[in-house]
N, C-alpha and C positions, 0 to 999 in steps of 0.2 A: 635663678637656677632652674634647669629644664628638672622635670617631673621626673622623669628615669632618673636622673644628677641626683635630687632629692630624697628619692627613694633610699637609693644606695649611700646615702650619705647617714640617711637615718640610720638603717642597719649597722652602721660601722659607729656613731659617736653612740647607741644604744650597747654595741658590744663591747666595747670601749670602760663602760660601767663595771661591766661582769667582769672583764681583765684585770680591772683595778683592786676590784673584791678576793679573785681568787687566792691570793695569796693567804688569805684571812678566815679563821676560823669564825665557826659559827657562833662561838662564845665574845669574839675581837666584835663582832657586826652587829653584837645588842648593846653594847656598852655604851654610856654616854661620860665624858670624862668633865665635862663643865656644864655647866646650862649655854655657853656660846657655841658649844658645839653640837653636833648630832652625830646618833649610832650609824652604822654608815649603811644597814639594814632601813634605816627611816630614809636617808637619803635617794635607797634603791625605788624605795616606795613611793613619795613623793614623787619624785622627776618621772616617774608611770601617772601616777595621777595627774598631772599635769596634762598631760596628752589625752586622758580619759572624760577626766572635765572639761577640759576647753577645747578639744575636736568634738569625739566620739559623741560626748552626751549631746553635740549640739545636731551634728552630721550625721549621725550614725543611724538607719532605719529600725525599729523598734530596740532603741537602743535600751541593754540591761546593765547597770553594775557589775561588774566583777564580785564585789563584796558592796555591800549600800554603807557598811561603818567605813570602809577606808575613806568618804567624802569626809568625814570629820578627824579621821585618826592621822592624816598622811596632809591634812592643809596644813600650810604654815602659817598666812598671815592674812588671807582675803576673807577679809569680812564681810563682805556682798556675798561671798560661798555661802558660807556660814560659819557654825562654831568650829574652833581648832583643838585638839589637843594642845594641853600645855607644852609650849616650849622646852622647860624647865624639868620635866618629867619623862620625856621622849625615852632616857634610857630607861626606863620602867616597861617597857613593851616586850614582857617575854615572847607574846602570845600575839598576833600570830609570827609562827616560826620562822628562818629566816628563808625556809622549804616552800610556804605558803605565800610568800613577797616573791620569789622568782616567779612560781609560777601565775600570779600577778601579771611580771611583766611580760613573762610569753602570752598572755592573753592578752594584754594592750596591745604587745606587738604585731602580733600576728593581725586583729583587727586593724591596727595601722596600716600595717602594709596592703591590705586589702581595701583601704577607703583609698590610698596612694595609686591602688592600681587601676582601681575603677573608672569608668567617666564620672561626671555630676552626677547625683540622684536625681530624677525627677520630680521628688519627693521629697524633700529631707524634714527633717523631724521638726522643726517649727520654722517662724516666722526671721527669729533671729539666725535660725539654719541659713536661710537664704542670703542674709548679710555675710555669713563666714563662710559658706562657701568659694565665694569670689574669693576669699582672702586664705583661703584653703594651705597653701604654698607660704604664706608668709606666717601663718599661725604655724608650720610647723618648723619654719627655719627660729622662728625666737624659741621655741620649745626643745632645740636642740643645742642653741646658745645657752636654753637657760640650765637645759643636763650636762655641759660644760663648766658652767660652774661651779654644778654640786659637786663635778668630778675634783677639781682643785679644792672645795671642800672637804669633800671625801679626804682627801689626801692628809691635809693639812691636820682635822681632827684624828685619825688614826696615828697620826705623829703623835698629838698630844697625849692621847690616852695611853699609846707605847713609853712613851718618855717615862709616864706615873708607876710603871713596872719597875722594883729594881734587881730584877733580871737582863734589864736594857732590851728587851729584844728587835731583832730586825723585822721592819718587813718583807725587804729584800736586799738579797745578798750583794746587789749590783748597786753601786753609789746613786744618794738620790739629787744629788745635787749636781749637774753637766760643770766639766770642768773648766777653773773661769783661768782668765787669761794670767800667764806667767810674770806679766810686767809687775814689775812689784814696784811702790812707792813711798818714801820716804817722808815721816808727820814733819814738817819746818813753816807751821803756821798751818799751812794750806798744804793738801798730798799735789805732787808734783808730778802727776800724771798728764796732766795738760788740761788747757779749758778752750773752751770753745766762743770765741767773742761774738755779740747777736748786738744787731744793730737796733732792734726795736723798733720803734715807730707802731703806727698804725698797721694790724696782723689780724688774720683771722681767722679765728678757730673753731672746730667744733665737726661733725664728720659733714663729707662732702662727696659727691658720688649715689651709683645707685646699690653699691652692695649693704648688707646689714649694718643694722646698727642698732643699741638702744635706744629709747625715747631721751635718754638725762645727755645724752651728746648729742641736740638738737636745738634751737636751730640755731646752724651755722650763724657766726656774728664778731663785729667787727670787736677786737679790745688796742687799746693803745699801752703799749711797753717801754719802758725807760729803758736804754741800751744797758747789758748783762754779761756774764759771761754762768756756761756749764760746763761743768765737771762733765772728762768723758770719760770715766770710769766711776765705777760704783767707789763708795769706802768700803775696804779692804776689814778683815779679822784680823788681823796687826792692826790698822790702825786704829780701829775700835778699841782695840788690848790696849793700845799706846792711852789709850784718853782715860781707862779706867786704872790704868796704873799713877798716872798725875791727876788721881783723886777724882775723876771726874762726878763719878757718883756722890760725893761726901761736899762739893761745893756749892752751895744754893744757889751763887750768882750763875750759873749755867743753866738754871732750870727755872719754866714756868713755876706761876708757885701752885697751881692744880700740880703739873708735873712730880715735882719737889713732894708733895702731900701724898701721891700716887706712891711714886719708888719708898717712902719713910713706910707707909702703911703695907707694902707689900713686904717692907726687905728687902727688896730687889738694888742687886748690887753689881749684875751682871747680864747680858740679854739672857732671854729664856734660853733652855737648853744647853746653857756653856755650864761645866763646873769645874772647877781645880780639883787637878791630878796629882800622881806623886810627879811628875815630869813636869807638869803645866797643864795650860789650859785644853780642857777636852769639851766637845762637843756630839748632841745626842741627835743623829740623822736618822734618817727611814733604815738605812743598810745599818743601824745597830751605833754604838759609842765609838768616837775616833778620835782620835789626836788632834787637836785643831788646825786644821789648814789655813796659815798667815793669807793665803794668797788670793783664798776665795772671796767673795761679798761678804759682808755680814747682813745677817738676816734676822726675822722674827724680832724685829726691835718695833716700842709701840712711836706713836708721833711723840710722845716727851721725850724718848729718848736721842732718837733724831735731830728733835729740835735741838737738845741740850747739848749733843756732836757738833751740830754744827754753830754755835756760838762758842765753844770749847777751839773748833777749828777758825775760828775768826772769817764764820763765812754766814752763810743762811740757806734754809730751803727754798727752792724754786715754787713760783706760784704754777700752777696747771698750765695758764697758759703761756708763760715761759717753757717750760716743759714741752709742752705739743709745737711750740716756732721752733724751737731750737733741734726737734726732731724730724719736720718735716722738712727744714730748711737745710739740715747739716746733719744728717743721719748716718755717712760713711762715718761721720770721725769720732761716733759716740760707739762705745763700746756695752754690752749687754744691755742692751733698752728695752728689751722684753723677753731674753732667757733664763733670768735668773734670780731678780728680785725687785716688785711691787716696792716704788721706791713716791715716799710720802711726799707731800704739797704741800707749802702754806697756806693752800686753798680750803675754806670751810666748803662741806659741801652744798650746793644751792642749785637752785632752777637757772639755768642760762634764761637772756633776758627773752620773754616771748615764747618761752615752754609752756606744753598745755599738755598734761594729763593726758593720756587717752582714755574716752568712755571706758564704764562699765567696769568689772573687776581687774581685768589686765592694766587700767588704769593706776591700781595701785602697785606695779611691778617695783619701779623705782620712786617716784614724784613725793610719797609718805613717808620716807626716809630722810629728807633735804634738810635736816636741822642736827645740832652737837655732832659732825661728822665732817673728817676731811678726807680729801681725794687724794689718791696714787693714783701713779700713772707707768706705765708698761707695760708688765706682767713677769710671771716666774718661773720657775724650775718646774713648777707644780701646774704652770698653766698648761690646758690643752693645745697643740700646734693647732694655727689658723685660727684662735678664738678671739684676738686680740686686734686692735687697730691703733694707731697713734690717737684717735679719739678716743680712745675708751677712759671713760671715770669710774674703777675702783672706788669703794670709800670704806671708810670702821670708823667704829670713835677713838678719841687720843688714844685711849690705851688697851686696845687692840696689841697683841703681837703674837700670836700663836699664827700668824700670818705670814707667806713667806716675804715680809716686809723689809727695805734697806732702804741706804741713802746714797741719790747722788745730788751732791753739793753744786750752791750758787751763789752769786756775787755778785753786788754792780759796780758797775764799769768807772 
C-alpha cells in the first residue's frame, strides 16, 4: 500500500472507532459485562496504545508518553511490555474519564499522521528504531488490522452488556444484522439448501499473495482431503428452533460430554440471546428485542453447540481446511462466507506446520494462544469490510458465544 493509501486508510479505520462509540453513552463505555469482554472505553485506549508503543515509542524523536500509566493500564497481554492491568477488572476503570481516552487518541493520532507524513528521521530514537523503520508501513497496516478487530469486539461486547438490561435497549435503530437470503429450507435429516461436492485430494492452504495477512495463516502448505461436500448456506434460526424443539438440548447422545457438562452447568437451553415470547421465539439484537427471524443465520452459538447441531443434523463440522478448498475453489455457489456469521471448525487451533513466531513482543500477537481453541472461519455482521480473507483463522474456546458465531454444515462424500 502506497504511503498517501495508508495514510488515508489510517484516518478512516481510526474514525471508524469513534463511529462505532457514538452511539454510546459515557456510562455504556465503562462498563465491563463479563471478564471475556471489555469496556469499549478500554478498547478505545488499547488500539491507541498500540500505535504509541510499537511505532511512536520506537520512531518518534524524543518521544514522550501521552500518560506513562497507560503502558500498564491499556496492555492486554505482552509481557515483554510489561505489567498489564487485570483482564478481569478493566470495568473498574472509572478514572481516567472516557473525555481523557479520546483525547489520548487525538494525541496518538495526530503524532501518527505526522511520522506518516514525514521522510525517515535521520535520527530515530534507538537502535531498534532503525530495524522498524524500514518496516514503518507494515507495523502500521497490522495495527490497523489489529483496531479492526477491537471494532468487531467493540461490537460484540456492547451487545452483551445491552442484552444484561432489562429494558432491552437498542444500540441502534437500524437492524444489526444485513439481511440474509429469503431461501428458506426445510430440516429432513440434512437442510436442503444444497451442498457443494469437493473432490479433495492434495490442496493447499493458508494465505498466498503479497497483501496482508496474520502470522497464524502462514506458511502456506500443502494438506491432503478425503473428498466432501459443503453446505452453501449457513443453518438458518428455524432450523436451529427445529433441533431444540426435538429436544436437542435435553439429549446427551448429541453432545460432547465437556459440551453436555457446559449447557447442564450453565442452563443453557437455548443460543444466547433467544428467549420465549408470549408469540414465540424472540431474539436480543444491537437495534433492541425482535421477533425471531426463521430466515436469518443463527448466531452466537459456542462450538458444543454446533457441534451437537450438527450430529443432531446427521452431518459434521468442516475442518479449516476444508473450509478454505471449498471457498477458494467454489466461492460463487457458497452463500454468506463472510457477511454474516464466524461459522466454527473441527479444527483445534495450532501452528500450521513450520510457523515461527516473530521476535520480540509482536511475537506474542497470535503464536501464545495455539492451545484449548478452535478456528472459525469467514467473518460477520459485526466484521469490518475488507478485514477478512479466505485465510483468515478466527479462534475462542469451545464455549465461546457471545461471538457473532454459526454454522455451516459438512459431510463426506
Amino acid at each position: 500500500m502506497k504511503r498517501s493509501s495508508l495514510t488515508e486508510h489510517y484516518r478512516y479505520v481510526r474514525g471508524q472507532s469513534l463511529a462505532l462509540v457514538a452511539p454510546l453513552s459515557a456510562e455504556d463505555c465503562c462498563v465491563q459485562s463479563m471478564p471475556d469482554a471489555s469496556p469499549a472505553k478500554w478498547h478505545l485506549g488499547h488500539t491507541t496504545w498500540f500505535f504509541e508503543t510499537f511505532i511512536l515509542e520506537q520512531l518518534e524523536k524524543e518521544f514522550q508518553p501521552f500518560d506513562a500509566a497507560f503502558r500498564v493500564l491499556f496492555n492486554s497481554y505482552y509481557k515483554r511490555i510489561g505489567e498489564q492491568h487485570p483482564r478481569s477488572q478493566r470495568g473498574a476503570l472509572t478514572r481516567p474519564g472516557l473525555d481523557h481516552v479520546l483525547a489520548y487518541r487525538a494525541n496518538v493520532d495526530q503524532r501518527m499522521q505526522a511520522l506518516l507524513g514525514s521522510e525517515m528521521h535521520s535520527e530515530p530514537s534507538s537502535e531498534l528504531g532503525n530495524e522498524l523503520m524500514a518496516d514503518l508501513d507494515r507495523l502500521v497496516e497490522l495495527g490497523l488490522h489489529h483496531e479492526q478487530q477491537h471494532q468487531e469486539l467493540l461490537m460484540t461486547d456492547i451487545k452483551h452488556l445491552l442484552s444484561l438490561n432489562p429494558l432491552y435497549p437498542a444500540y441502534t435503530a437500524e437492524p444489526a444484522v444485513i439481511a440474509a437470503s429469503t431461501t428458506s429450507h426445510q430440516h429432513a435429516g440434512l437442510p436442503n439448501a444444497g451442498w457443494q461436492d469437493c473432490a479433495g485430494g492434495l490442496v493447499e492452504i493458508g494465505h498466498v499473495g503479497d497483501g496482508f495477512c496474520f502470522d497464524n495463516e502462514t506458511p502456506r502448505h500443502s494438506v491432503f482431503l478425503r473428498p466432501y461436500k459443503l453446505a452453501t448456506t449457513l443453518v438458518t434460526n428455524a432450523e436451529y428452533a427445529a433441533f431444540i424443539e426435538a429436544g436437542g438440548y435435553t439429549h446427551a447422545a448429541y453432545w460432547l460430554a465437556e459440551g453436555w457438562d457446559w449447557q447442564r452447568a450453565q442452563g443453557r437451553a437455548h443460543p444466547l440471546y433467544w428467549q420465549q415470547g408470549e408469540s414465540g421465539w424472540q431474539e436480543f439484537r444491537l437495534n433492541g428485542m425482535n421477533d425471531l427471524d426463521p430466515a436469518l443465520p443463527v448466531v452466537h452459538l459456542s462450538y458444543f453447540e454446533a457441534d451437537a447441531y450438527a450430529r443432531w443434523a446427521q452431518a459434521r463440522l468442516p475442518t479449516e481446511a476444508e473450509w478454505e478448498h471449498a471457498a477458494a475453489t467454489h466461492a460463487d455457489n457458497f452463500v454468506h462466507l463472510s457477511d454474516q456469521a464466524w461459522q466454527w471448525t473441527a479444527t483445534s487451533y495450532a501452528p500450521y506446520p513450520g510457523f515461527r513466531a516473530p521476535e520480540g513482543a509482536l511475537g506474542e500477537y497470535n503464536g501464545k494462544f495455539m492451545v484449548n481453541q478452535y478456528v472459525l472461519r469467514g467473518g460477520s455482521a459485526a466484521t469490518p469490510a475488507g478485514h477478512t480473507r479466505l485465510s483468515y483463522r478466527n479462534f475462542f474456546p469451545a464455549g465461546a458465544c457471545w461471538q457473532f458465531s454459526g454454522i455451516r454444515l459438512a459431510q463426506d462424500c
